[in-house]
C-alpha positions in Angstrom: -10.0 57.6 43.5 -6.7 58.8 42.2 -4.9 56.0 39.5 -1.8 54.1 40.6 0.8 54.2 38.2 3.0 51.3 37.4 6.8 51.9 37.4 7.8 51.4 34.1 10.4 48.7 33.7 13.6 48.7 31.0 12.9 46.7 27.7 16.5 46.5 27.5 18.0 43.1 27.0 21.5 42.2 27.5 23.1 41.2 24.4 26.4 40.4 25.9 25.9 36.1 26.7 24.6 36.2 22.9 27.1 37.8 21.4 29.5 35.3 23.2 28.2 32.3 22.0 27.5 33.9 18.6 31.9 34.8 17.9 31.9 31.0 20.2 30.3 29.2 17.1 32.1 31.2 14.1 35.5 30.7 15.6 34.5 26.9 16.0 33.0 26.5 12.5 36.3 28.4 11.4 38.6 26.1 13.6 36.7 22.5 12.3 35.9 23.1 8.9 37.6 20.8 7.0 37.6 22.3 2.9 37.4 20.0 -0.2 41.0 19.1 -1.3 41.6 20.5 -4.6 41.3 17.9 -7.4 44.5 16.4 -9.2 44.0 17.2 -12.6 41.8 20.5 -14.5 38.9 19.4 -16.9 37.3 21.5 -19.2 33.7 19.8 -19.8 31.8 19.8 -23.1 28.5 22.5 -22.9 24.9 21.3 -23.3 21.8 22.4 -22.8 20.9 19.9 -19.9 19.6 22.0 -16.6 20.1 19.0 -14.2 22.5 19.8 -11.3 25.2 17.4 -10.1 24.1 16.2 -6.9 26.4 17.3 -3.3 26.2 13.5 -1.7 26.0 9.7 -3.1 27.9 10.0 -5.9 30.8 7.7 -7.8 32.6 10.2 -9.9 35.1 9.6 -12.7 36.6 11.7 -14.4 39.1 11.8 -17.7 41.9 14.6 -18.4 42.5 15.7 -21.8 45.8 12.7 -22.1 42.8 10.2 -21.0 43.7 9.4 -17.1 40.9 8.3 -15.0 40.8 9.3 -11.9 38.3 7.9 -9.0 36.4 9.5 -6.4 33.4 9.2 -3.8 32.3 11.2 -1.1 31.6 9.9 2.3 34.3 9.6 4.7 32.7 6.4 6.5 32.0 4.9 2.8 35.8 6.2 1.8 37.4 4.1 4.8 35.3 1.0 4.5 36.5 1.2 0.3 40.4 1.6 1.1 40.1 -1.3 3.9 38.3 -3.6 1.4 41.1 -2.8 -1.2 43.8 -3.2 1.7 42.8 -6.6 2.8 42.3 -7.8 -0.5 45.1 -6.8 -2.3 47.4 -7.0 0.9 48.9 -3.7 -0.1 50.3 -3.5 3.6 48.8 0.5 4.0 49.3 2.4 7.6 47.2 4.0 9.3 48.1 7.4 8.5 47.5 6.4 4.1 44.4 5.1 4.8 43.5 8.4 6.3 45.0 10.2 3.7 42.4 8.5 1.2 39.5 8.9 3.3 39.7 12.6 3.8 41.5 13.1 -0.1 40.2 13.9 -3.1 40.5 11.4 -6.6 42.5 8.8 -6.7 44.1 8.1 -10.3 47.0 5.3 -10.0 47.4 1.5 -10.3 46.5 -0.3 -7.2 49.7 -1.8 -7.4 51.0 1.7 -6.7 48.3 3.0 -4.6 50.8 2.4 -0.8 53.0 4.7 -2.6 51.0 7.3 -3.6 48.9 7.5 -0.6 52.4 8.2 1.1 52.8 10.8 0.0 51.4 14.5 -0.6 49.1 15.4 -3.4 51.5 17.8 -4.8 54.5 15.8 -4.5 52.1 13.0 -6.2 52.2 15.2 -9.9 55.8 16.3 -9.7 57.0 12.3 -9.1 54.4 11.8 -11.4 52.8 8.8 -10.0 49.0 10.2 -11.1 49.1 7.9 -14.2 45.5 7.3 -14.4 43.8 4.1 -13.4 44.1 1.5 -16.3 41.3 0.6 -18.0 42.6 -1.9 -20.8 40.8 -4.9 -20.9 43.9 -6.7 -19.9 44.0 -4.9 -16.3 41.0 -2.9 -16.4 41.1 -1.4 -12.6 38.3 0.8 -13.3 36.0 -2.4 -13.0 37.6 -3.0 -9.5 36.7 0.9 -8.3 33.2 0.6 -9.0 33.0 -2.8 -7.8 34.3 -2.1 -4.2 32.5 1.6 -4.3 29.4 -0.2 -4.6 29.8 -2.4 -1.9 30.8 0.2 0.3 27.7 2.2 -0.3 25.9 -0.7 0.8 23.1 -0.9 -1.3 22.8 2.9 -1.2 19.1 3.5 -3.8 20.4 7.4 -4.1 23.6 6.2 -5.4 24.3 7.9 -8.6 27.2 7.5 -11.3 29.0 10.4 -12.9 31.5 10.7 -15.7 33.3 14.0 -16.5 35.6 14.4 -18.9 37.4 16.6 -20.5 36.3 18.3 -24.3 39.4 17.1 -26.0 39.4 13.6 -24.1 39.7 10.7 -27.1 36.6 8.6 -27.4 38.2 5.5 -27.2 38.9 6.1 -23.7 35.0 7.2 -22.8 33.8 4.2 -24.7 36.1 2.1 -22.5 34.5 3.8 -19.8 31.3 3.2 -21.2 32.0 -0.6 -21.9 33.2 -1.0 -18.0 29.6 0.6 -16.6 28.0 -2.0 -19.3 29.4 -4.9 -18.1 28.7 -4.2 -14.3 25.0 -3.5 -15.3 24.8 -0.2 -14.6 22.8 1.8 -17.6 22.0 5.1 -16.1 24.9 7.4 -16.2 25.1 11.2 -15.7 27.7 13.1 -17.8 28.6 16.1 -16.1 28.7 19.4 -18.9 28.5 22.8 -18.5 24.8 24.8 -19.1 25.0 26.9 -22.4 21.8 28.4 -23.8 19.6 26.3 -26.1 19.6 27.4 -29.8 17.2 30.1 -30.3 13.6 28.8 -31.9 14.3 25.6 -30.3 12.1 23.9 -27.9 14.5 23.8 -25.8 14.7 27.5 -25.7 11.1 28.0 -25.5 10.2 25.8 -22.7 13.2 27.7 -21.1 11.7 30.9 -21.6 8.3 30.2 -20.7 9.8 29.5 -17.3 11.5 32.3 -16.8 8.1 34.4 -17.6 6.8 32.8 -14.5 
């Protein structure tokens, strides 16, 4: 009995639909993507040997220039708005719709609260050449830094990731850290990261060993 042979039918698949959705997504993602807004001031951070990375989310960041400003930020847009409303209500600073907005999707903030209407008014770059970035006050007499971390906290809500960051600059005076320092103490907060950048551990150090036994594996 002779064999029947089956036609043999194209493996070919149509690529076109995929393709579609595939340049469909990219010019999306391209469209919506929002970027980071550049920060106000440039810090150059002290080296150390630490390997720990700073973490992308739940973070309260401050950080120093060289002429010891503080600036404040905090990611989280939802956690950003429910922070500027707080501050709005309680320090009736009268802010529209359109400066709230510009703090929720900015970068640091780094003014008196006094001030803060006025600078949110306004564009970061026009913010350094009026120069309204002053740095938020930390003398014991108005010590606004407390007030940040106070209202940041209650807008995380409780958050048990939360973590608190300080980076400042190599040349920043220590006077202003320890104020820093003093401000975290009284709010009981004692674990503190201080961002640095990685340099190698002396050699013949245990550092340096425990490094290079890791890289061996």
């Amino acid at each position: 009995m002779p064999k029947v042979k089956m036609p043999r039918k194209s493996t070919l698949v149509d690529m076109t639909a995929m393709c579609d959705v595939a340049f469909l997504l990219l010019t999306f993602f391209m469209l919506a993507t929002k970027f980071k807004p550049d920060e106000p001031v440039t810090v150059v951070t002290p080296s150390s040997i630490n390997t720990k990375l700073l973490p992308d989310s739940d973070v309260i960041m401050l950080t120093i220039d060289k002429d010891g400003r503080v600036f404040f930020s905090m990611d989280g847009q939802p956690k950003r708005q429910k922070l500027i409303e707080d501050l709005d209500q309680q320090y009736h600073l009268g802010l529209t719709p359109k400066e709230k907005n510009n703090f929720i999707i900015g970068a640091s903030v780094g003014t008196e609260i006094k001030n803060l209407k006025n600078y949110l008014s306004v564009k970061p770059e026009e913010r350094k050449k009026g120069g309204l970035e002053t740095g938020i006050p930390t003398d014991s007499a108005n010590n606004e830094v407390a007030v940040w971390i106070e209202y940041a906290r209650s807008a995380q809500g409780g958050n048990p990731r939360l973590q608190y960051c300080i980076k400042a600059d190599n040349d920043t005076p220590y006077p202003k850290i320890k104020d820093i320092l003093d401000t975290f103490k009284d709010k009981k907060i004692q674990k503190l990261n201080l961002v640095t950048n990685l340099e190698a551990p002396p050699p013949g150090t245990a550092a340096a060993e425990a490094r290079g036994e890791g890289g061996e594996e």
